[in-house]
C-alpha positions as CSV (number, residue, x, y, z in Angstrom):
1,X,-30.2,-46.2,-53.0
2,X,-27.1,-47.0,-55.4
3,X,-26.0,-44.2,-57.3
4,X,-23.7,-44.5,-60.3
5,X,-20.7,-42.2,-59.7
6,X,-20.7,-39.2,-62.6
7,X,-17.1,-37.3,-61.6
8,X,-16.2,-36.9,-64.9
9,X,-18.8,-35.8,-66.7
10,X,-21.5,-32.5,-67.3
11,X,-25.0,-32.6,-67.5
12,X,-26.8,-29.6,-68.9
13,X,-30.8,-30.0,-67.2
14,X,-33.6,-27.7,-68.6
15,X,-36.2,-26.0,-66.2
16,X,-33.6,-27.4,-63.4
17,X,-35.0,-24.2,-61.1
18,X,-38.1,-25.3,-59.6
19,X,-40.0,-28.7,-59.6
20,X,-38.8,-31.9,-61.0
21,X,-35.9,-30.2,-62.7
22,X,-34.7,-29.1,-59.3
23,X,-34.9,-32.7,-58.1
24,X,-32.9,-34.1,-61.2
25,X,-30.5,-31.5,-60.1
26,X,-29.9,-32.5,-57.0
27,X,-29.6,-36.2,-57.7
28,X,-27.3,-35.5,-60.1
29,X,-25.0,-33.5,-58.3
30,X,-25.6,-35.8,-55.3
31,X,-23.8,-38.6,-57.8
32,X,-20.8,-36.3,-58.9
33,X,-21.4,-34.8,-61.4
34,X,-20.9,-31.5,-62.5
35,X,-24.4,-29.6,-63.4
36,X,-25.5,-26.7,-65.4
37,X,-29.4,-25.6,-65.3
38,X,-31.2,-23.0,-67.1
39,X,-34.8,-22.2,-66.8
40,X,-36.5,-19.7,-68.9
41,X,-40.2,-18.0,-67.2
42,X,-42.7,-16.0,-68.6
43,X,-42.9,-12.6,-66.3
44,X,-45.1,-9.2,-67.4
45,X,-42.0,-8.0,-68.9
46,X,-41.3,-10.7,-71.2
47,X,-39.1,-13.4,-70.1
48,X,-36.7,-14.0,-67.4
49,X,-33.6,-16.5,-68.2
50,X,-31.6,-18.1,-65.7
51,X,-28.2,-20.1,-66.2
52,X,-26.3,-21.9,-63.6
């Protein structure tokens, strides 16, 4: 597969912990580029927020 390269840039992915997300995460940091994920869940306590 032909990637296009992303060195110099920052992607920001939403719900980039589990599932699909995930997968664009890894695609994209497969191509170079620099990734940031959060991923907010619903737990008995409230919520649970996770940034990367």
């Amino acid at each position: 597969m032909e990637t296009i390269g992303f060195k110099a840039e920052i992607a920001v992915v939403g719900s980039g912990a589990s599932g699909m997300g995930n997968e664009v995460v890894k695609l994209l940091n497969e191509a170079g580029c620099r990734v940031h994920v959060f991923d907010i869940k619903e737990t008995a306590d409230g919520f649970s927020i996770t940034v990367t």
